[in-house]
C-alpha positions as CSV (number, residue, x, y, z in Angstrom):
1,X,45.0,70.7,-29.8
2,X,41.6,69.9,-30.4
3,X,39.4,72.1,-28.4
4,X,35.5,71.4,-26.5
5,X,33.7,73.1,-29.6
6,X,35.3,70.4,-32.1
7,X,34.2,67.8,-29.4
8,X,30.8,69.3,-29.1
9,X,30.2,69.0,-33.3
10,X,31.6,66.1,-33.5
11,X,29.2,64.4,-30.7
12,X,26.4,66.4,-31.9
13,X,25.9,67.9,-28.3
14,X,26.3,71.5,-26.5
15,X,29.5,73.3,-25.4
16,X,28.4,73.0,-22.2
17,X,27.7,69.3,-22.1
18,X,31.2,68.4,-23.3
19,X,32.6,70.4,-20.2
20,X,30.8,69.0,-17.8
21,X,31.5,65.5,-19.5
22,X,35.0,66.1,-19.5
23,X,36.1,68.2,-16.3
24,X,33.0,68.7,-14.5
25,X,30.4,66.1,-12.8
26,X,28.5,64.1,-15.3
27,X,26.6,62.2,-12.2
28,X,25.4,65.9,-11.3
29,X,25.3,67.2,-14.4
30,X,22.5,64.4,-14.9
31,X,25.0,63.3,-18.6
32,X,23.9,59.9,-19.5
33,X,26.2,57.1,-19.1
34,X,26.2,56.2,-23.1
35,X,27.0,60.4,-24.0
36,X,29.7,60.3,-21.5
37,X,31.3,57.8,-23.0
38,X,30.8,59.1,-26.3
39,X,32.4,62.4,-25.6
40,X,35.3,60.5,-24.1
41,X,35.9,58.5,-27.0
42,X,35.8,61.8,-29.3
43,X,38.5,63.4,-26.9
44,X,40.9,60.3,-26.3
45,X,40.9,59.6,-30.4
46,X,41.9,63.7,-30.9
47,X,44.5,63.5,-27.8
48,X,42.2,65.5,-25.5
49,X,43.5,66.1,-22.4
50,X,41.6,67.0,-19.0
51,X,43.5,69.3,-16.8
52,X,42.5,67.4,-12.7
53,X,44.6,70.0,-10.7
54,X,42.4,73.0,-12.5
55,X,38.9,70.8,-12.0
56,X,39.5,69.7,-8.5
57,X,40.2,74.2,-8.4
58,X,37.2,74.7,-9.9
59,X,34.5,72.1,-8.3
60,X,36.2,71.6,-5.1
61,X,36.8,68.1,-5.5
62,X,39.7,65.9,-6.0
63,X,37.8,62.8,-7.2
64,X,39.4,61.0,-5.1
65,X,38.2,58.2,-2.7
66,X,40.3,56.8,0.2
67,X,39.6,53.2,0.5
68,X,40.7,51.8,4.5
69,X,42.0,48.8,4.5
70,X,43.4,46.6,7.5
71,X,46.8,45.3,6.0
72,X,50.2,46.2,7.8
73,X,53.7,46.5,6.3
74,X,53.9,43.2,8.9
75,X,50.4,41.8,7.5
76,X,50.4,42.4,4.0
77,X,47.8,39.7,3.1
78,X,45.6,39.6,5.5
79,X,42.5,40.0,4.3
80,X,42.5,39.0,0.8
81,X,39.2,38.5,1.0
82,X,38.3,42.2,0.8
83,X,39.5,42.2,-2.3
84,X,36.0,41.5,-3.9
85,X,34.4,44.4,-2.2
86,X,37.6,46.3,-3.2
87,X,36.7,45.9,-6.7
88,X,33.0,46.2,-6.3
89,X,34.1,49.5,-5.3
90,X,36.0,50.9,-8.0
91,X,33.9,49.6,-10.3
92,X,31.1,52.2,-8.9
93,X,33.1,54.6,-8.2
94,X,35.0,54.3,-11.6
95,X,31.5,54.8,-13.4
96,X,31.5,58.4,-11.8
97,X,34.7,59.2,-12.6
98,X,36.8,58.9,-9.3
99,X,39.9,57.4,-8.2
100,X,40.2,55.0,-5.7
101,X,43.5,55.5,-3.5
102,X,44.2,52.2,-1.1
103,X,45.2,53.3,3.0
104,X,46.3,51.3,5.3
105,X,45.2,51.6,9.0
106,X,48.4,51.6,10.9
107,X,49.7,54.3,8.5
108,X,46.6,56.5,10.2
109,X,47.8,55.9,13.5
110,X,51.6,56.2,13.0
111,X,51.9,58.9,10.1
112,X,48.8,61.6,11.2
113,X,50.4,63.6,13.4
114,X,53.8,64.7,11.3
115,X,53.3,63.4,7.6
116,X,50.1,61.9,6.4
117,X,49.6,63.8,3.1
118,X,45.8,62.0,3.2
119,X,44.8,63.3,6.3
120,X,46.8,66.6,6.4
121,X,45.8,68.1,3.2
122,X,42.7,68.1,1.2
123,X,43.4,65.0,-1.0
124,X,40.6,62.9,-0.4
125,X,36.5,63.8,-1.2
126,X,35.9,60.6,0.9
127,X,36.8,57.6,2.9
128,X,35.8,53.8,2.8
129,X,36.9,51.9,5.3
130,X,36.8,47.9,5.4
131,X,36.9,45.7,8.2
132,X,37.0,46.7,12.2
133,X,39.0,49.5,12.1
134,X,40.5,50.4,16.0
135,X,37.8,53.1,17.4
136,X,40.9,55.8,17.8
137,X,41.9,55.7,14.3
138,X,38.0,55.9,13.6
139,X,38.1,58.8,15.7
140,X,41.2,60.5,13.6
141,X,39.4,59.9,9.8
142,X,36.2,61.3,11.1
143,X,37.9,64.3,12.6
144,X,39.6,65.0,9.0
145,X,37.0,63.8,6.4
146,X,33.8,64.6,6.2
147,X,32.4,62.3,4.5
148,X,32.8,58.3,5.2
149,X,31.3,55.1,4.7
150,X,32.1,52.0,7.2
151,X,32.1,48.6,6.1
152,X,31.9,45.5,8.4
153,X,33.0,47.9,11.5
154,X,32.3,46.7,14.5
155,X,30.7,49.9,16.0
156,X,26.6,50.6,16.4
157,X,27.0,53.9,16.4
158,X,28.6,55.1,13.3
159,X,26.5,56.5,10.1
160,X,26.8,55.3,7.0
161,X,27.4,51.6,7.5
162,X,27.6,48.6,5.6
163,X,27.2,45.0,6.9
164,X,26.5,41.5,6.7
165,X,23.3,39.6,8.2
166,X,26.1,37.8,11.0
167,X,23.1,36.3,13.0
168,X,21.5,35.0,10.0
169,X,24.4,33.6,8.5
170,X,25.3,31.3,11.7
171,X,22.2,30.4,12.1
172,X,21.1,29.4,8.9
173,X,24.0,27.3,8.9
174,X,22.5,25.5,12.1
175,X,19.5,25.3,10.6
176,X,20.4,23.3,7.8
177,X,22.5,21.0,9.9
178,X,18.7,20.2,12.4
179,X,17.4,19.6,8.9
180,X,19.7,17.2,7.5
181,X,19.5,15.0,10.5
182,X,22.5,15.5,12.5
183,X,22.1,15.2,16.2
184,X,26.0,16.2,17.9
185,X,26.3,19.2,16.1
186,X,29.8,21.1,16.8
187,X,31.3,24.5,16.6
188,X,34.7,25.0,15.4
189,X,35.9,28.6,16.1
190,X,35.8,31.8,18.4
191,X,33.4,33.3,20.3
192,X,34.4,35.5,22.9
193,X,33.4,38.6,22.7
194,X,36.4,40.4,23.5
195,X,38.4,44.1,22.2
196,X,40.0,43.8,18.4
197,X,37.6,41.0,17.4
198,X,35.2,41.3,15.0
199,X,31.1,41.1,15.6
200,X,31.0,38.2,13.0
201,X,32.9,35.8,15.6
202,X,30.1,36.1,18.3
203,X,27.2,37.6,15.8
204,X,27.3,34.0,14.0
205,X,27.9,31.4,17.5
206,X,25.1,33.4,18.4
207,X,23.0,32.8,15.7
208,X,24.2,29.0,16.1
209,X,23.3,28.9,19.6
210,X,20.1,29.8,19.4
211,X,18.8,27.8,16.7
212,X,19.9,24.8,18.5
213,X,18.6,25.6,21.9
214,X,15.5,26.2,19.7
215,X,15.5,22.5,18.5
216,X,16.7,21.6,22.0
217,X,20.5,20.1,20.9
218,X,22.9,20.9,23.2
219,X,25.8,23.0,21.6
220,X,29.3,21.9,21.6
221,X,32.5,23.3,21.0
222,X,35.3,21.2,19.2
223,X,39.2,22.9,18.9
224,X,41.5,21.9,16.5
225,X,45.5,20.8,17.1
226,X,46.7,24.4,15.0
227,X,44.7,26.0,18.4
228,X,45.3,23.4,21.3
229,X,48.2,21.0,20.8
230,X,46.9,18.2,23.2
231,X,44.6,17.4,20.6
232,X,45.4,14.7,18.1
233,X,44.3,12.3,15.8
234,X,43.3,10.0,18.1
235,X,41.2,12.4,19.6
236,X,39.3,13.4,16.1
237,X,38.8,9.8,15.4
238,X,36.1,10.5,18.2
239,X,34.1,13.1,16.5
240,X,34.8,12.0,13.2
241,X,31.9,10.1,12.6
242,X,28.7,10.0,10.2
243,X,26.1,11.5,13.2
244,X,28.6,14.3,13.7
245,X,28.5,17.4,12.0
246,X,30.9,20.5,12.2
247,X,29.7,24.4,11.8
248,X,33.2,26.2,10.9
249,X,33.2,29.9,11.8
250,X,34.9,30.9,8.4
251,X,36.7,29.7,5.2
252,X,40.3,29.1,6.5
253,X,38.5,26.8,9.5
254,X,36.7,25.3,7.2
255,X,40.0,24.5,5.3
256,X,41.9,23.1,7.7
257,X,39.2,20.6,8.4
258,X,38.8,19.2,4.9
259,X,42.7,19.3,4.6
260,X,43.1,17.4,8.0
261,X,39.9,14.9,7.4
262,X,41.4,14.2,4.0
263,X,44.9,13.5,5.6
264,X,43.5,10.9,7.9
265,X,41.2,8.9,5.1
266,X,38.3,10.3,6.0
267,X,35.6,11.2,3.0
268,X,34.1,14.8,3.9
269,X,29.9,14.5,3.5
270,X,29.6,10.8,4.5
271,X,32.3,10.3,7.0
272,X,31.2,13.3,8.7
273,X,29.3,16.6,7.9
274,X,30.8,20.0,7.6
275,X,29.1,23.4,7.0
276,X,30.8,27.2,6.8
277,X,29.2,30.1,7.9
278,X,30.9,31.9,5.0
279,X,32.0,32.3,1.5
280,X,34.7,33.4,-0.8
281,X,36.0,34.0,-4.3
282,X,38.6,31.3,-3.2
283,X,36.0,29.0,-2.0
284,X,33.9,29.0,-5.3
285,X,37.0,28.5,-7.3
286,X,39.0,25.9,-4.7
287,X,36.3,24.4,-3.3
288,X,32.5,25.0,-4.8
289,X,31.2,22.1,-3.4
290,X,31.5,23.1,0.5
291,X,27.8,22.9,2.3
292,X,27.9,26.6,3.0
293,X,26.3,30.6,3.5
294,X,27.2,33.0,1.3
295,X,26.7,36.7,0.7
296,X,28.2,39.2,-2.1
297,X,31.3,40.6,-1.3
298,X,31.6,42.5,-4.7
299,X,27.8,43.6,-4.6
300,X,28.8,44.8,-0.5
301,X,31.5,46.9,-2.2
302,X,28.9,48.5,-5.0
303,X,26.5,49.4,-2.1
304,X,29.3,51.2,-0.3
305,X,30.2,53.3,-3.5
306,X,26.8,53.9,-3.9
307,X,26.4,55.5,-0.6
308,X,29.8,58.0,-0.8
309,X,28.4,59.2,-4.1
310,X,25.1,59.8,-2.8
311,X,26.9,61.6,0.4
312,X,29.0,63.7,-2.4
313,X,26.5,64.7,-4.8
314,X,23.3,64.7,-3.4
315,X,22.7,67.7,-1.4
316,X,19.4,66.0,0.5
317,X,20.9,63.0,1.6
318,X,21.0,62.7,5.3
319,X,24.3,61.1,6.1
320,X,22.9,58.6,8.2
321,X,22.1,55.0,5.9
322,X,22.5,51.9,7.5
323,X,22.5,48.7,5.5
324,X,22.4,44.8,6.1
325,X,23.1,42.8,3.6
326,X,21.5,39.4,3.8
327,X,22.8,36.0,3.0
328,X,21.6,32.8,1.2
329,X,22.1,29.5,1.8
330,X,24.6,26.5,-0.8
331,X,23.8,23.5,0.0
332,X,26.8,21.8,-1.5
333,X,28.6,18.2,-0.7
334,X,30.0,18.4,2.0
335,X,27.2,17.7,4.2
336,X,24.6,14.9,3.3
337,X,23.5,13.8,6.8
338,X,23.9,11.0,8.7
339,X,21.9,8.3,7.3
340,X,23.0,9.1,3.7
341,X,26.1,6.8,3.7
């Protein structure tokens, strides 16, 4: 078997580098990318090996990274969405050499007090967790890991957070609908703040709301038959129109909209104007041309990584970064205004 010294003369680069390359912390050990790699290649093309069970021993680290998600065995898909920042994850995380290991919230709740392996022994260096997680299961990682990072939670009180510009997002989206013309300008989902929902429901009709008591336009609230059966086509033939514009809370709104207007003949843009307070990977592949804001999921998912490792390996950080993303606005087709026909 080929041993660190072969490595080493091979590379041109010490003993000690090849170690900490291979079994140790390259991040810490301040290795560049490029020699990393280097080294790695050397190894993998003479079999090399690295022993994880003796490094975690011997750095007192598993290099392993929980990442929360919100999926149940009865919900398996929903939030495909996080998928982006899933991978904008790994890919940071990756780069430092860790693994990420995928958790799902009810398992927290149901499994911690008898069997959780992740929870009861020392498995993870970290924890990620996307979405609004319930504050007792927050309560339950932060009692048995140290160190997290919280995307998208709903709480103001937790360290380490990472989150969209909500507010901005809706109204910017109301913005852009004063702008283009339209005068009747209509919400299309929730806004209640209640338990279990998230911030971005009321965070955006917020941001909605007051960017059209701004411009003086009264708001209005529109349902759709999926919510509110007594509503029909005869009743969307009434809003339908070329002064009307509708503000959808997310993608799937937005969706059923277009799917609905296109059933009934109508032509999205001139018929009427829609906008989304949101994007997606789906969207810009499905349907690019929806008036819309949009934000990086992927690049939310890198800034996360980046904090844990910072948390991990920097002995001076603080433990207490909070981060808002912001948001931009696509103008898109599906909104023109209401003398553009």
């Amino acid at each position: 078997m080929v041993t660190l010294k072969q490595i080493a003369t091979e590379v041109g680069v010490s003993i000690r580098t090849v170690s900490i390359a291979l079994n140790g912390d390259p991040v810490a050990g301040r290795i560049s990318e490029t020699c990393v790699q280097q080294i790695q290649n050397v190894a993998n093309k003479h079999g090399y090996q690295v022993s994880a069970a003796a490094r975690a021993i011997r750095l007192k680290r598993t290099y392993h990274i929980g990442v929360l998600v919100r999926n149940s065995p009865n919900l398996p898909l929903i939030d495909p969405a996080a998928y982006e920042t899933i991978m904008g994850i790994n890919q940071q995380l990756e780069k430092a050499g860790y693994i990420l290991n995928l958790i799902r919230y009810t398992d927290i709740d149901k499994q911690f007090a008898s069997e959780s392996r992740v929870f009861k022994e020392r498995v993870l260096d970290g924890v990620i967790s996307i979405g609004n997680i319930p504050p007792h299961c927050t309560q339950i990682i932060t009692k048995a890991i140290k160190t997290c990072v919280w995307i998208d939670n709903n709480s103001d009180s937790l360290p380490n957070t990472v989150k969209r510009d909500e507010y901005t997002a809706g109204r910017l989206a109301a913005h852009h609908a004063i702008k283009l013309g339209y005068k009747n300008i209509y919400w299309i989902g929730g806004g209640i703040k209640e338990d279990g929902h998230h911030i971005s429901v009321y965070k955006r009709l917020e941001g909605v709301t007051d960017r059209l008591e701004q411009a003086g336009i009264e708001f209005k609230n529109q349902k759709l038959p999926r919510w509110n059966p007594e509503i029909g086509p005869e009743n969307l033939k009434e809003v339908f129109k070329p002064h009307n514009v509708f503000i959808a809370y997310n993608n799937e709104i937005a969706t059923d909209v277009g799917q609905l207007a296109t059933s009934m003949g109508y032509r999205i843009g001139r018929d009427f104007g829609l906008l989304c307070c949101e994007d997606s990977k789906y969207i810009l592949d499905n349907w690019p041309g929806l008036s819309r804001v949009s934000f990086d999921r992927f690049m939310m998912g890198k800034t996360a990584a980046d904090m844990m490792l910072k948390l991990l390996t920097d002995s001076e950080a603080h433990g207490n970064e909070n981060r808002i993303l912001p948001v931009r606005w696509i103008p898109g087709n599906t909104a023109w205004g209401p003398d553009c026909r």
